[in-house]
C-alpha positions as CSV (number, residue, x, y, z in Angstrom):
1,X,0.0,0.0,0.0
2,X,1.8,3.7,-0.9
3,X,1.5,6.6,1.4
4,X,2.7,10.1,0.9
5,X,6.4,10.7,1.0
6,X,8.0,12.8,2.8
7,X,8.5,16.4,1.8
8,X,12.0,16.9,4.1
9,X,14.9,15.8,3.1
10,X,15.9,12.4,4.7
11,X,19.2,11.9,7.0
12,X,22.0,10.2,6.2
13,X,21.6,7.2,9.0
14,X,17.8,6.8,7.7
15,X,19.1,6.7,4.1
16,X,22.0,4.1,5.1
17,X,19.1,1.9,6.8
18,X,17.0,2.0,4.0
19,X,19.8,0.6,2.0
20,X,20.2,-1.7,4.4
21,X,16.5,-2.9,4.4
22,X,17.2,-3.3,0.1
23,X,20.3,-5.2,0.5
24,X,17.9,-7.6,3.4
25,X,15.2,-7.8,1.1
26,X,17.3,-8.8,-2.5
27,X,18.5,-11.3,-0.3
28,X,15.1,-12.9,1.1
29,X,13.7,-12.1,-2.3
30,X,16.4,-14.7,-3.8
31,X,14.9,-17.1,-1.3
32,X,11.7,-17.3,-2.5
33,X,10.4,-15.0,-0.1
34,X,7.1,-13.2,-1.6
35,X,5.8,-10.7,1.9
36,X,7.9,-9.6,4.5
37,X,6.8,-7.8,8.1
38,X,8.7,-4.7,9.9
39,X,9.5,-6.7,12.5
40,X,11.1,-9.6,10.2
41,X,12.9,-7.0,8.6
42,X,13.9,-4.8,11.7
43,X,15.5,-8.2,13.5
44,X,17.5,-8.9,10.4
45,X,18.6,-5.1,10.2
46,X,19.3,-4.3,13.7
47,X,16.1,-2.1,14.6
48,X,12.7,-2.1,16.1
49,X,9.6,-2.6,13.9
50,X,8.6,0.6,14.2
51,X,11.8,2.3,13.1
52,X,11.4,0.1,10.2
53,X,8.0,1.3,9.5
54,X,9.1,5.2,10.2
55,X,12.0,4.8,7.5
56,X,9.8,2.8,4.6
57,X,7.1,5.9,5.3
58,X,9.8,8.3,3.8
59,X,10.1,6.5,0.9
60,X,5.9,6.7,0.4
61,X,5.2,2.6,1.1
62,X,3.0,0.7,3.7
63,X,2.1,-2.4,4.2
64,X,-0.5,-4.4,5.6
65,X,-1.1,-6.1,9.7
66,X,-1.7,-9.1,7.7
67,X,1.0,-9.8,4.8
68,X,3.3,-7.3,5.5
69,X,5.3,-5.4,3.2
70,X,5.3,-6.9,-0.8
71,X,9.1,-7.7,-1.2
72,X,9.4,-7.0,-4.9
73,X,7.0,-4.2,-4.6
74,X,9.1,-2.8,-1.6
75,X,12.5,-3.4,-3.6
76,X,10.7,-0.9,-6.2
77,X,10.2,1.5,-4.3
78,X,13.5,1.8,-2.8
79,X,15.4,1.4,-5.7
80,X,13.0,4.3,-7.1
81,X,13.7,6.6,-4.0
82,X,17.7,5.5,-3.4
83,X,18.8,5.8,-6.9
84,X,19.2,7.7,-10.0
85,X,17.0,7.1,-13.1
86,X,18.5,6.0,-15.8
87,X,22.1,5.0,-13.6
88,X,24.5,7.0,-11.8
89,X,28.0,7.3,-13.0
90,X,31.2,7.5,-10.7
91,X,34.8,8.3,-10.4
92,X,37.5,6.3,-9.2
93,X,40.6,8.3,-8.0
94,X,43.4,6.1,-7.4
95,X,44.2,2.7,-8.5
96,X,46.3,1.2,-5.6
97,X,45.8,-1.6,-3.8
98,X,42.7,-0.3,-2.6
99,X,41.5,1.1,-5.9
100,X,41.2,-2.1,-7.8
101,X,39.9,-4.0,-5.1
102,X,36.8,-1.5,-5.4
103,X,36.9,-1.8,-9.4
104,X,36.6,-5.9,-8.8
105,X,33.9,-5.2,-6.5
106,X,31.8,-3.3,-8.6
107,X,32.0,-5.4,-11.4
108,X,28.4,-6.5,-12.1
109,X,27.2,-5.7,-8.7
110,X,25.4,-2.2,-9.1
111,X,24.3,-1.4,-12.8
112,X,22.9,1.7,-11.5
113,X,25.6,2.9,-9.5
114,X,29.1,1.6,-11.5
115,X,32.4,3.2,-12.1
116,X,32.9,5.0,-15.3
117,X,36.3,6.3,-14.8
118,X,39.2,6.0,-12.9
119,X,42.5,7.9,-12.3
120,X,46.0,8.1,-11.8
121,X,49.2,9.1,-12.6
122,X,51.4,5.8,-13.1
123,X,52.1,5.8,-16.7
124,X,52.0,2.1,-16.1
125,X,47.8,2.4,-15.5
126,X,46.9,4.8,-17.8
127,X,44.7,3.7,-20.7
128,X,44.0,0.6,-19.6
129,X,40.9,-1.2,-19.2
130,X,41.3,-2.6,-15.5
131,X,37.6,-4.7,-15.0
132,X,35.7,-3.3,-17.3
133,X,36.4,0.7,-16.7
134,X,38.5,2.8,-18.4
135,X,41.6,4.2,-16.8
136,X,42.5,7.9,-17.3
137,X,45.7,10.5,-16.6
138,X,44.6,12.4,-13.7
139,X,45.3,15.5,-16.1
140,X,42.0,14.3,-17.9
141,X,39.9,14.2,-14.6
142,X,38.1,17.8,-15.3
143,X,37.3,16.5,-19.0
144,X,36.2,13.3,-18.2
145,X,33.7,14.5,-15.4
146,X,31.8,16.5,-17.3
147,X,32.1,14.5,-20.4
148,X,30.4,11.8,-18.5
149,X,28.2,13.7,-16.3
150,X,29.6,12.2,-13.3
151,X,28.6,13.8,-9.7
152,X,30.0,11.2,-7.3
153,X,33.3,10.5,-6.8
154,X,35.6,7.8,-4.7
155,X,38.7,9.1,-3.7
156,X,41.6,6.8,-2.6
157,X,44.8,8.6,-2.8
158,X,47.5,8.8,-0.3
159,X,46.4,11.5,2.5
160,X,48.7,13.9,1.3
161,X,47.1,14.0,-2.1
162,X,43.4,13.8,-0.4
163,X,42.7,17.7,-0.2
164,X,44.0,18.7,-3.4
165,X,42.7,16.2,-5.6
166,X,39.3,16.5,-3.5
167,X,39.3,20.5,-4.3
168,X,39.8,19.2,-8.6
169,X,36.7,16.8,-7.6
170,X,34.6,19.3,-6.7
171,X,35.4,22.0,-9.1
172,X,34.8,19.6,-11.8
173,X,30.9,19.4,-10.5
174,X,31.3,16.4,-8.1
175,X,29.0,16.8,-5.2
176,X,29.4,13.8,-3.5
177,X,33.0,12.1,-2.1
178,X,33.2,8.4,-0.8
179,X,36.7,9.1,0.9
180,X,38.9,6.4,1.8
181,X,42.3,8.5,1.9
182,X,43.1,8.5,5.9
183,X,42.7,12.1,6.2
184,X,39.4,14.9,6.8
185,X,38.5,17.2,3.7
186,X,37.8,20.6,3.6
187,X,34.7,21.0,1.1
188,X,32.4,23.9,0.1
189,X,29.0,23.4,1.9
190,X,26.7,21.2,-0.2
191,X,29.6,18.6,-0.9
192,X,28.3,15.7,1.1
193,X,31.7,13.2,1.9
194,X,31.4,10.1,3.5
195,X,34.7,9.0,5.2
196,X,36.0,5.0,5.4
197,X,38.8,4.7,7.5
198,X,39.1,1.1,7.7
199,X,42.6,1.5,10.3
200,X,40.2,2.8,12.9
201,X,37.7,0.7,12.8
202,X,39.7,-2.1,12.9
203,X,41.2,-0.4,15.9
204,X,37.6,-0.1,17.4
205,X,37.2,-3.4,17.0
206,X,40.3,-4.6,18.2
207,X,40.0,-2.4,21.5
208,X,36.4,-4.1,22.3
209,X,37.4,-7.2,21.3
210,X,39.9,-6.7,24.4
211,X,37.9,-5.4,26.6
212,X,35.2,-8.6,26.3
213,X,37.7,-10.9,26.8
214,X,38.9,-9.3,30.0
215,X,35.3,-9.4,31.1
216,X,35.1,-12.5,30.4
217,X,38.0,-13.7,32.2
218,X,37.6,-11.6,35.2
């Protein structure tokens, strides 16, 4: 059943559970699975039922106390509200270690959302095709972007490239920065970044990790 969506702009930890809830229900939908209720969905996600039910209102989709939620129908209209018609290109910035493991990840995985174009500066990388996409002279970046339309960028440069490389990003017209470069950026208001460290989180973990088993053997 659809409801109204709406009207303010959605935050970023509702818009990262609602991809969440996508990724659950492609999943269960490859299983067969035909209705689905918020609080099937909200133990699989981490949530309460009614959280679940909140974030699926933003997106303008109900369903029903006795099926649930439609699982194909719901995958619709998430894909609908998360993504952008007709596909979404992006830029790769960087093709280390880190770079082409993102490039093989990609492969296949998203159509809508897939890299178009990546950069560097090794003359060894340039102009090759590396799975599929098209590498590029980080002279070219500015050309490329606009010749492609691309708005969304992943940046995984050494940190003491980040900022300067991030500035040519945005002046090109991107808007959006999946940063993976060890380091916080400095961007105009309305650039939205989204940082992954993944040395501090394995820290994180590590430091928890500790601290349960002292619990434990205490």
């Amino acid at each position: 059943m659809r409801a109204n969506k709406s009207k303010r702009a959605p935050s970023d930890r509702t818009v990262g559970r609602l991809t969440l809830y996508r990724r659950i229900l492609n999943e269960i939908a490859d299983d067969g699975v035909k209705h689905v209720h918020s609080h099937a969905l909200a133990l699989r996600a981490g949530a309460t039922a009614a959280q679940v039910r909140r974030d699926l209102m933003v997106v303008g989709y109900e369903g029903t106390p006795r099926r649930g939620y439609g699982v194909a129908q719901l995958i619709s209209a998430l894909t609908s509200f998360l993504d952008e018609p007709g596909g979404q290109p992006v830029a790769l910035v960087g093709i280390g270690n880190i770079g082409r493991s993102l490039l093989a990840y990609f492969v296949g995985r998203r159509p809508n959302l897939s890299i178009k174009a990546a950069f560097d500066v090794d003359p060894q990388k340039i102009g090759r095709v590396i799975n599929g996409c098209r590498s590029f002279d980080l002279s070219e970046l500015d050309r490329e972007i606009e010749a492609q339309g691309i708005r969304v960028a992943i940046l995984a440069v050494p940190a003491s490239e980040a900022e300067q490389v991030a500035r040519r990003l945005v002046d090109a017209g991107v808007v959006g920065i999946l940063n993976f470069a060890p380091v916080a950026l400095h961007t105009p208001p309305g650039i939205y970044v989204e940082n992954v460290d993944v040395t501090m989180s394995l820290e994180k973990v590590a430091f928890f990790s500790r601290r349960k088993k002292a619990r434990t053997a205490g």
